[in-house]
C-alpha positions in Angstrom: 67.4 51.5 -54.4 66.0 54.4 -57.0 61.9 53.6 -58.2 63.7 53.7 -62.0 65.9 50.5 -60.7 62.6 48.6 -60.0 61.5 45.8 -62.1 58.3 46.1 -62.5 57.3 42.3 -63.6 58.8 41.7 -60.4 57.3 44.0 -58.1 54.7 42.7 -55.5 52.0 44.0 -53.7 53.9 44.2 -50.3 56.3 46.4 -52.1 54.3 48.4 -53.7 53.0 49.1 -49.7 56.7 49.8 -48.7 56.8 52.5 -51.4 53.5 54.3 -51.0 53.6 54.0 -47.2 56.3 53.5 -45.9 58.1 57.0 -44.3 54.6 58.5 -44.2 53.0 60.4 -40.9 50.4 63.0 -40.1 52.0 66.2 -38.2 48.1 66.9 -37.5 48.6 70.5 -38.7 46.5 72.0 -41.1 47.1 73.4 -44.9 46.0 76.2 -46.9 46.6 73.9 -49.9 46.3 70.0 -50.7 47.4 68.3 -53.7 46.4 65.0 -55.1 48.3 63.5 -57.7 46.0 60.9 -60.3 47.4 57.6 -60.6 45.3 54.7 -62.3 46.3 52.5 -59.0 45.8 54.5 -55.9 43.5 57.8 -57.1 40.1 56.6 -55.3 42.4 56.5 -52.2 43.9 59.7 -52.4 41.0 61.3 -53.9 38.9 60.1 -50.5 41.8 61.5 -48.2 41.8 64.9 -49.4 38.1 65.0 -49.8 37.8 64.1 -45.8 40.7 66.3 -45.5 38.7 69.6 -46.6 35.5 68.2 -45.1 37.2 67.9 -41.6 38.9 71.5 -42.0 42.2 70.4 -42.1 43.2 72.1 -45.7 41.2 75.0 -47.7 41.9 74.4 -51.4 41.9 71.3 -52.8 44.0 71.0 -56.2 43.6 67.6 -58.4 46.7 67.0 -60.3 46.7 64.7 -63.7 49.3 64.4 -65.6 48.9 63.0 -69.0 52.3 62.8 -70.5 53.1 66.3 -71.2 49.8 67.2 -70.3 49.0 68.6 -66.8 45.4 69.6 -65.5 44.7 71.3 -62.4 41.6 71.2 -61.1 40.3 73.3 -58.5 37.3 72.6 -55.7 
């Protein structure tokens, strides 16, 4: 099933799991870049990853990714 074929009114928090994290692992290698793409639902999350991420040495630049319709900001650490 494609994301677009998803009914949202429909969709539970279980699947919402399946979707995020499902298919997901650490290699344990580290980055020269990470990115973290905003979302209203999940940014605190992924914003506390990448943060413990570059704390722990595991990546060296950090990017912040919104996008805001056409609208795209990159912000650097």
């Amino acid at each position: 099933m494609k994301l677009s074929e998803i009914d949202k009114e429909i969709l539970s928090d279980e699947d919402i799991d399946k979707i995020v994290y499902d298919n997901t692992s650490d290699n344990g290698q580290n980055s020269y870049y990470g990115l973290v793409f905003g979302n209203s639902v999940l940014l605190n999350e992924r914003v506390e990853a990448a943060v413990l991420a570059y704390k722990n040495k595991r990546i060296k630049k950090l990017f912040l990714v919104e996008v805001l319709m056409v609208l795209v900001i990159l912000v650097m650490i």
